[in-house]
N, C-alpha and C positions, 0 to 999 in steps of 0.2 A: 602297518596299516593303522588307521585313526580305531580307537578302540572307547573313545569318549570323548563327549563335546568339549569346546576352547572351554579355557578357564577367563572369563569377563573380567575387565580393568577393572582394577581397585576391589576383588576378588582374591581368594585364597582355592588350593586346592590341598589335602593332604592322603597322601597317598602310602597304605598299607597293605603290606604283602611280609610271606615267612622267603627268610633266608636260609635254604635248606642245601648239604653236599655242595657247600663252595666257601672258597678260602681265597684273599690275595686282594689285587689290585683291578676293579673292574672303573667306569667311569662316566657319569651322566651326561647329555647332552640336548640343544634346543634341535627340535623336527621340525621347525618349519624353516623354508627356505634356507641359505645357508648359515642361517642364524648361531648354528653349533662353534661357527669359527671362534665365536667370541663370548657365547652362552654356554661354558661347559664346567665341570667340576670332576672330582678323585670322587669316588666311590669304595672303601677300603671295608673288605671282609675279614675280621682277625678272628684266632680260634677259638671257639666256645672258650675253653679252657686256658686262656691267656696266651703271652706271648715263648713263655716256655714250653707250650707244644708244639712251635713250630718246627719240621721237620732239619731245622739247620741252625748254626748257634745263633744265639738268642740276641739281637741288635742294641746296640746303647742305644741308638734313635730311630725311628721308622718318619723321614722324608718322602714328600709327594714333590716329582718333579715331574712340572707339564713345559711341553713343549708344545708353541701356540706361534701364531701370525699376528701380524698387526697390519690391516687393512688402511688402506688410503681411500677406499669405496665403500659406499653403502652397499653392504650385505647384501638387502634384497634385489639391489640392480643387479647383482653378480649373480643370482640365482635369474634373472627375468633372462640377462645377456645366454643364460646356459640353456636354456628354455628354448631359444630360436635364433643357436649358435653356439659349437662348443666353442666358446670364449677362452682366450691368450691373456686373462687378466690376469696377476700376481701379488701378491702380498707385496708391500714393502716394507718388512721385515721381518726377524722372527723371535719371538720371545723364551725367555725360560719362566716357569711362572711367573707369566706377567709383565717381566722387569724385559725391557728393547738391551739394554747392555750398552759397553763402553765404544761401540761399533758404528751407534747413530749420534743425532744429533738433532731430533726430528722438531724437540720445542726449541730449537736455538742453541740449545748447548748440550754437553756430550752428557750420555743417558747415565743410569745408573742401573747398575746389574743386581741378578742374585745371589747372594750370599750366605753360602753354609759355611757357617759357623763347626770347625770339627775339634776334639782333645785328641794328642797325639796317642795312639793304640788302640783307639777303638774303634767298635764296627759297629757302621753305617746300613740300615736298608734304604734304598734308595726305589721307588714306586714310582717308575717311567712312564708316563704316560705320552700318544702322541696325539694331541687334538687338532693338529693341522689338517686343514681340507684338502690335500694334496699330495704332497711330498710326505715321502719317506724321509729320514732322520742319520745320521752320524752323531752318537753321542760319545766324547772322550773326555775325562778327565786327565791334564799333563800329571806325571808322577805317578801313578797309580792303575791296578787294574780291578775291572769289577766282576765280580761272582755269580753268576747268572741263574736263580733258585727258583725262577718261574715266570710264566708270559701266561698273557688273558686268564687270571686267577686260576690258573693249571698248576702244580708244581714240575718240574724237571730236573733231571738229575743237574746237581753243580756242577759248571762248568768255566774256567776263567777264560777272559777275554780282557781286551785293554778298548775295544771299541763294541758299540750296541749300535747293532741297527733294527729301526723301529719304524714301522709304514704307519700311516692314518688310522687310528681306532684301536693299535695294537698297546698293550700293555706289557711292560718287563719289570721284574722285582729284583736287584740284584743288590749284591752285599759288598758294600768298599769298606776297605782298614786303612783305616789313616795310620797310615805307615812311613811315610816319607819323611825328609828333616822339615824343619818348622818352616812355615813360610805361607805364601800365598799361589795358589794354582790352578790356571785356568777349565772351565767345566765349557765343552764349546757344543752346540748342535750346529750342525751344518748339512744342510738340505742338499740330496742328490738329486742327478737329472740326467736323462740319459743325454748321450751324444748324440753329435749331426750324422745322418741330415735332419734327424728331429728339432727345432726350436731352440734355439739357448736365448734362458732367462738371466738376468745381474745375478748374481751369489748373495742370499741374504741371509749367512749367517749371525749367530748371536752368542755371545758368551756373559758366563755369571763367574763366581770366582769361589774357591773350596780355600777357606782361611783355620789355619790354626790359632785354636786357642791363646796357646803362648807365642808366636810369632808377635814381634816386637820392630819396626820403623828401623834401619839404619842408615839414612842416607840413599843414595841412589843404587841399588843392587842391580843384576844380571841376570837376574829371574830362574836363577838356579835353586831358589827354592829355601834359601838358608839365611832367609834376612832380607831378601832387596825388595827394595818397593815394588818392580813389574813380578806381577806374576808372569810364573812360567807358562807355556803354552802347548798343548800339545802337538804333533806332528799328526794332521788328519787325513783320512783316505782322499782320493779323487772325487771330485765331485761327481765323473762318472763313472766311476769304480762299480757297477752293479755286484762283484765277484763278491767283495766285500761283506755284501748282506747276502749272497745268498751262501756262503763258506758259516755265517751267521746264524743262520737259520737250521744249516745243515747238520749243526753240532746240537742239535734239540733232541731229547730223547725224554720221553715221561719216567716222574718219579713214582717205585711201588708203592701204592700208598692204598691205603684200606680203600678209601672212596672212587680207588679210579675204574671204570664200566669195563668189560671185557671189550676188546675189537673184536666186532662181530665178523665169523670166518666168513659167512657167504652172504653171498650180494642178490636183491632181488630186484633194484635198479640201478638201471647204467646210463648217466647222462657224459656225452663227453661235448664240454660248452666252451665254443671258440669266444674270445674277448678281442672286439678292435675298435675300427670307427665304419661308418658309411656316410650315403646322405639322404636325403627323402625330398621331393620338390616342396617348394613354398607352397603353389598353392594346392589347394587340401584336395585329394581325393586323385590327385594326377598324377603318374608313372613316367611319364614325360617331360626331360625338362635337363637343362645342360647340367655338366657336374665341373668337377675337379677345381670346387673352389666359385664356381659362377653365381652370381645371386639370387638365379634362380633353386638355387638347390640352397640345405642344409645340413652343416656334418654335424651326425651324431655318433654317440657310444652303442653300440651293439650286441646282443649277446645269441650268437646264433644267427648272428644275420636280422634279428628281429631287435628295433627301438623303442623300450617301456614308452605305452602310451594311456596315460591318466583313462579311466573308464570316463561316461558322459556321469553329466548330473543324476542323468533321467536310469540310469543301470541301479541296479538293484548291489548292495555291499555282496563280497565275494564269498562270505560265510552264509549267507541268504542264501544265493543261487546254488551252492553247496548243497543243501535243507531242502530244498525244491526239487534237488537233481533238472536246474536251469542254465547250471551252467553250460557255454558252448552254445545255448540258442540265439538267434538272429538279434534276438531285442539284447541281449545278455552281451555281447558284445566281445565274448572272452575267449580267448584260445589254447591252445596246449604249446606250450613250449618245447618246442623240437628236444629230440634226446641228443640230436647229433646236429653240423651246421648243415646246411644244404649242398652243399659241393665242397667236395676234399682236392685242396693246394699243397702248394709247400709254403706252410701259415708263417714262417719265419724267414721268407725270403726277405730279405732288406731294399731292393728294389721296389718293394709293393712301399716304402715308408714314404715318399714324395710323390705328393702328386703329379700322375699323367700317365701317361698310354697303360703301364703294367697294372694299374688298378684300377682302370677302367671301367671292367667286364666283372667285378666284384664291390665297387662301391656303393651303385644301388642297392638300397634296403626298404623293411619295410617297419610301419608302427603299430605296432600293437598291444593290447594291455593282454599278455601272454601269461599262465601260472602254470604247475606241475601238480597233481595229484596225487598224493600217496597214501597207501592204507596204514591202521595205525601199526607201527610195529615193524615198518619193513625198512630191511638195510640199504640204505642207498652211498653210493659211491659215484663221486664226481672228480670229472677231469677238466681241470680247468685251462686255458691254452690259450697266453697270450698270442696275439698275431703281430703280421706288421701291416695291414693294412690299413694305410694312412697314415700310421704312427706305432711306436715301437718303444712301448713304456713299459714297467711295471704296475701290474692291476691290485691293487688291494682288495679282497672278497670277504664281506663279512653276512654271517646267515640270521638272524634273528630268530630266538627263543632256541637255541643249540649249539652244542659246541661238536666239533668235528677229530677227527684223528686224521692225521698228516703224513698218509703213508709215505709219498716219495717227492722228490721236484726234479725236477731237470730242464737242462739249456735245448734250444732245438725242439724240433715236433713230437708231441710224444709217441711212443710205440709200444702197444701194451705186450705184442711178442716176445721184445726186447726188456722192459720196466718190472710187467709183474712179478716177477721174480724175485725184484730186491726188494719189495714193498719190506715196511717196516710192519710184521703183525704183532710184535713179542713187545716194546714198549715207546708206539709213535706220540711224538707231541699231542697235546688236548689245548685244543686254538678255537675260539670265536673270530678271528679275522686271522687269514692266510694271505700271503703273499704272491700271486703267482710272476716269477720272473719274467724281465724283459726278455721277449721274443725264447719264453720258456714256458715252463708246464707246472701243475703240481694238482698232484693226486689227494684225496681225502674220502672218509668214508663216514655217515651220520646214523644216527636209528632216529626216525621219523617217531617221534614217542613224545610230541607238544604239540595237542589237536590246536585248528586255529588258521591264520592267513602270515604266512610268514615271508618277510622279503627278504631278496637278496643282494 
C-alpha cells in the first residue's frame, strides 16, 4: 500500500530505515504499474562482521546476477491491457543483467552477453535474482554445479544442484567453483511455461558466458571447454518440466542459525486460498452477461473466487478505517476475505483449463477490495492451491513486511488429513515469495508481528 506521497520530477527522495536480523540477497523495485520489469536493482545485506562470518566458506567474489525481460511495449500499456484483460502479451526476450546475449539480434546485429570473468579454483557467490514479471527461471551453468547457501536472504542448509530454479521476486545465493579445464562456458536462463492446453508462448531464452581467466583463443574449438572458441553449453530442463522446480524447491531446508524464529506449533488462523482465473461483466455493477471468453465479460486472476478491486477515491486508507473501527461499513467499501473459496471441486481437474461447458458454473466472480485481519501476535497458517480454472500455471506468492516458513507443497489438491503430518516443523525453509505448483499446493505458516496494511 502507498505509504507516502510520489516523489515530483526533477526531485529527490532519500530514504532511511535500520537493517536489523537479516543477511543475503533481497532486491528493490519500481510499484507503479508494471514499471518493476525494467526499474529494478540487487539489494545485498552482508554480515555486520565481514565476509568471514558468513556461515559457509568465504567467496573470492560475491556477483549479482539478474535475470530480467526486455519488452517490445510500453510498460504502462501492459499494466492498462491487464487492468480490463488478463493480457497474452510477452517479452521478447530475456536478459542476464541486462545484457539480450548472443541469441538476438534485436539492433541488427547479434547482441552481446554477460560475462563472468572467473580464475581457475576459486569460489564464486553468485546472488540470483529474478526480476521478470512472469516466468519462473532455469538457470545452468555447462561444466559446473552450484551450491545452494540461501533464498530470499534466509540461509539453508547447503545443497548441490547443477540447475536453479527461481519464480518472479525469488532470490538464491549459491556458490560455483570454477573447477572445470579452462575455457569458455555457457550460463543460460530459460524461462518455463506450462503445457497445452495452456497457451504456448516462442521460448525466449538468453545466455551470458562464464570465461576463464587463462583461457586462451585456439582456432575453432568443440566447446568442450579446453581452448575452443564456442563455448560449451549446457543440457537444460524442459521448458515444461514443472518437476524440475518443484524437486527444487523440495530439497530446501533452513539453516541453524542464531537468528532464525521458532515455528510457531499452534495455529490461531486457518486461511486455505484457492489461486485461478474467472470473469466479471464489463459493464459495472452487472452479474449478467456471456462468458467463456465473450466481450462482454473479463478474465481475471482470483483469489478465493474474489478479484482485488482498487477502493474508490472517496474511501477512507485501510489503516484509517482500522482506527475508527469503519471498516466493513457501506461507505467503507471493504470486505473480509473469505478463509476458504465458496464451493469445494476437484481444483486440479485439467478439464476445468480450456474454456467451455466444465467451467462454466465456476467462472463467475466477483470484485472486490477484500483484506484479512489479524490480532498482533497471532500464528497464521496458509494454504495456498493452485487450481485449473481457466488456466493451469504456477502462482508465485509474495507477502509484504514478512517472511513465512514453508511447511509442505504438493501435486494435486491438498488434503490436510493426509499432509499434516509431514509438515516440516524442526527446520522448514524462511521465504518471502513461495511458489505454489502448477495445479499444486503449498503450505506455509507466518506470526502476524508487523502492524500495518500488508499485501499479498
Amino acid at each position: 500500500m502507498i505509504t507516502q506521497c510520489p516523489i515530483l520530477p526533477n526531485h529527490n527522495f532519500t530514504y532511511r530505515f535500520n537493517v536489523t536480523g537479516q543477511e543475503g540477497t533481497l532486491w528493490w523495485h519500481a510499484h507503479v504499474a508494471c514499471l518493476r520489469g525494467t526499474m529494478h536493482g540487487a539489494f545485498i545485506i552482508r554480515p555486520r562482521h565481514g565476509a568471514g562470518s558468513y556461515p559457509f566458506q568465504k567467496p573470492h567474489r560475491e556477483i549479482p546476477i539478474i535475470i530480467g525481460e526486455w519488452w517490445g511495449m510500453d510498460l504502462t500499456q501492459l499494466d492498462r491491457d491487464l487492468m480490463y484483460q488478463l493480457a497474452d502479451n510477452m517479452p521478447s526476450a530475456s536478459t542476464i543483467n541486462g545484457k539480450l546475449g548472443d541469441l538476438y539480434n534485436c539492433s541488427g546485429a547479434t547482441e552481446d552477453g554477460y560475462v563472468l570473468d572467473v580464475e581457475p579454483g576459486k569460489t564464486y557467490l553468485l546472488r540470483v535474482i529474478n526480476a521478470a514479471l512472469f516466468s519462473e527461471y532455469y538457470l545452468k551453468i555447462a561444466g559446473h554445479k552450484f551450491t545452494v547457501v540461501a533464498a530470499d536472504a534466509n540461509y539453508v542448509n547447503p545443497y548441490t544442484t547443477d540447475v536453479i530454479a527461481i519464480a518472479p521476486g525469488e532470490t538464491v545465493d549459491a556458490l560455483v567453483v570454477a573447477d572445470a579445464p579452462p575455457g569458455r562456458y555457457y550460463m543460460v536462463a530459460l524461462p518455463n511455461q506450462s503445457p497445452e492446453p495452456e497457451p504456448q508462448h516462442p521460448v525466449f531464452m538468453t545466455r551470458g558466458t562464464v570465461r576463464y581467466n587463462n583461457h586462451r583463443h585456439h582456432g575453432h574449438g568443440n566447446g568442450s571447454g579446453n581452448g575452443g572458441d564456442v563455448p560449451m553449453a549446457p543440457e537444460m530442463p524442459d521448458q515444461h518440466d514443472a518437476m524440475a522446480s518443484f524437486y527444487f524447491r523440495g530439497n530446501q531446508t533452513s539453516l541453524r542459525h542464531r537468528r532464525r524464529p521458532p515455528v510457531p506449533a499452534r495455529v490461531d488462523e486457518l486461511l486455505y486460498i484457492t489461486l485461478g482465473e474467472g470473469s466479471v461483466c464489463r459493464r459495472r455493477g452487472s452479474q449478467s452477461c456471456k462468458r467463456a471468453g465473450s466481450n462482454e465479460s473479463i478474465a481475471v486472476a482470483t483469489v478465493n473466487n474474489v478479484s482485488f478491486h482498487l477502493p474508490s477515491a472517496a474511501a477512507p486508507p485501510l489503516l484509517v478505517s482500522h482506527y475508527y473501527h469503519t471498516a466493513g461499513d457501506e461507505d467503507d467499501g471493504l470486505q473480509e476475505l473469505p478463509d476458504k473459496p465458496p464451493r469445494l471441486f476437484n481444483f486440479t481437474d485439467i478439464a476445468l483449463i480450456p474454456l467451455g461447458p466444465d467451467e462454466a458454473r465456476l467462472e463467475p466472480t466477483s470484485k472486490a477490495t477484500a483484506a484479512r485481519r489479524f490480532r498482533h501476535g497471532a500464528a497464521v497458517e496458509v494454504v495456498f492451491q493452485s487450481t485449473a480454472v481457466m488456466q493451469g500455471v504456477s502462482n508465485p506468492m509474495h507477502l509484504h513486511g514478512h517472511d513465512v516458513f514453508v511447511l509442505a507443497q504438493g501435486i494435486g489438491n491438498y488434503d490436510a488429513e493426509r499432509v499434516v503430518v509431514r509438515y516440516n516443523l524442526v527446520d522448514p525453509p524462511v521465504k518471502n515469495t513461495v511458489l505454489a505448483p502448477r495445479l499444486g499446493w503449498i503450505a506455509v505458516r507466518f506470526v502476524a508481528d508487523n502492524p500495518g496494511a500488508c499485501s499479498v
